[in-house]
N, C-alpha and C positions, 0 to 999 in steps of 0.2 A: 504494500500500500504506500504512496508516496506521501509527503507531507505534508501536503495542499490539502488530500483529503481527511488525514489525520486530525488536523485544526481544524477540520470546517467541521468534523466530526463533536470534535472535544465543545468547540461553541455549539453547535445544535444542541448536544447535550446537556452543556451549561446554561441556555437559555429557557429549553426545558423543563430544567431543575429553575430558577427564577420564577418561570410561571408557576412552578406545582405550589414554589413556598408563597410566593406571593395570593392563592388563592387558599392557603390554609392559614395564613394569620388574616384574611379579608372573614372568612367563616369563623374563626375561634374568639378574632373580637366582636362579631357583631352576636356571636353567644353569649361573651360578656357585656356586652351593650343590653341585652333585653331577658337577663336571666331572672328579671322581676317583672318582664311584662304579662299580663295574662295573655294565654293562648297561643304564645308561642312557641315556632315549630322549630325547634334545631333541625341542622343539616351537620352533616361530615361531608368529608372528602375521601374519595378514594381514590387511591395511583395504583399505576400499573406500567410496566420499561415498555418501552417501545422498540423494539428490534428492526433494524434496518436490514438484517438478512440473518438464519438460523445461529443461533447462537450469540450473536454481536448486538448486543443492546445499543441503540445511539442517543436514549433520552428517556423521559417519562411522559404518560399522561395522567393531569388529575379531573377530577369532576365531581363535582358537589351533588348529593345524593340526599332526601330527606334521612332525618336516621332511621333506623330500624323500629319498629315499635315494641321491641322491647325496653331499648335504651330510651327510648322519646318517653315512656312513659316515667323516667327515673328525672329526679330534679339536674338541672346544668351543673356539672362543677367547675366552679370559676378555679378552684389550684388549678385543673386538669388542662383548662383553657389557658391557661398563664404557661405553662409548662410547652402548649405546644405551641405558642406563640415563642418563646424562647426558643422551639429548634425551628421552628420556621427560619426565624431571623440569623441563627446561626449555618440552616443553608443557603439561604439566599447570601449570605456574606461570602462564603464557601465559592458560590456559583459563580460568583461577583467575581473573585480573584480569580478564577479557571478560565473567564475571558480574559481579564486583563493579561492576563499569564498567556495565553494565547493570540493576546494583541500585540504584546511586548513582542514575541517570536515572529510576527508575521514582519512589524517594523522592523527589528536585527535582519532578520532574511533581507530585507527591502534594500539594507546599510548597506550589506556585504556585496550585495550584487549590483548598489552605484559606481 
């Protein structure tokens, strides 16, 4: 595989990963925004890799799902929502460097080759 595709790879994946976190702290705050509202319906999210051909993952999908009506009928837990807001933020940081980390290489290639 050459390089070109490697990097275009690694960002597909990392932007990917940005959208999954970015849609699981959009879901786990707006459960802590309304965990005293009447009537409201929590959601999750669920993800799932995306594979660009067998075996070779190139990123994630996520998509916000009502929850389950086991769980829906249990009260919100704000730690629980706090917690996953914490790893949200720590992938999407994560995701964050994997492009820049991959933008940096594309510019040095760019250097080397003026």
């Amino acid at each position: 595989m050459d390089r070109h595709k490697t990097i275009s790879s690694a960002l597909q994946t990392a932007v990917s990963g940005l959208q999954a976190a970015s849609l699981r702290a959009q879901v786990s705050a707006n459960k802590i925004a309304n965990v005293n509202t009447d009537g409201f319906q929590p959601s999750e999210v669920r993800q799932s890799t995306v594979y660009a051909a067998p075996g070779r993952a190139s990123g994630v999908r996520a998509a916000v799902f009502a929850e389950d009506r086991e769980r829906a009928g249990r009260a919100v837990s704000v730690t629980t929502d706090f917690i996953r807001l914490i790893e949200a933020r720590a992938t999407y940081r994560a995701n964050a460097a994997t492009i820049e980390t991959a933008s940096s290489l594309v510019r040095d290639s760019i250097n080397l080759l003026a």
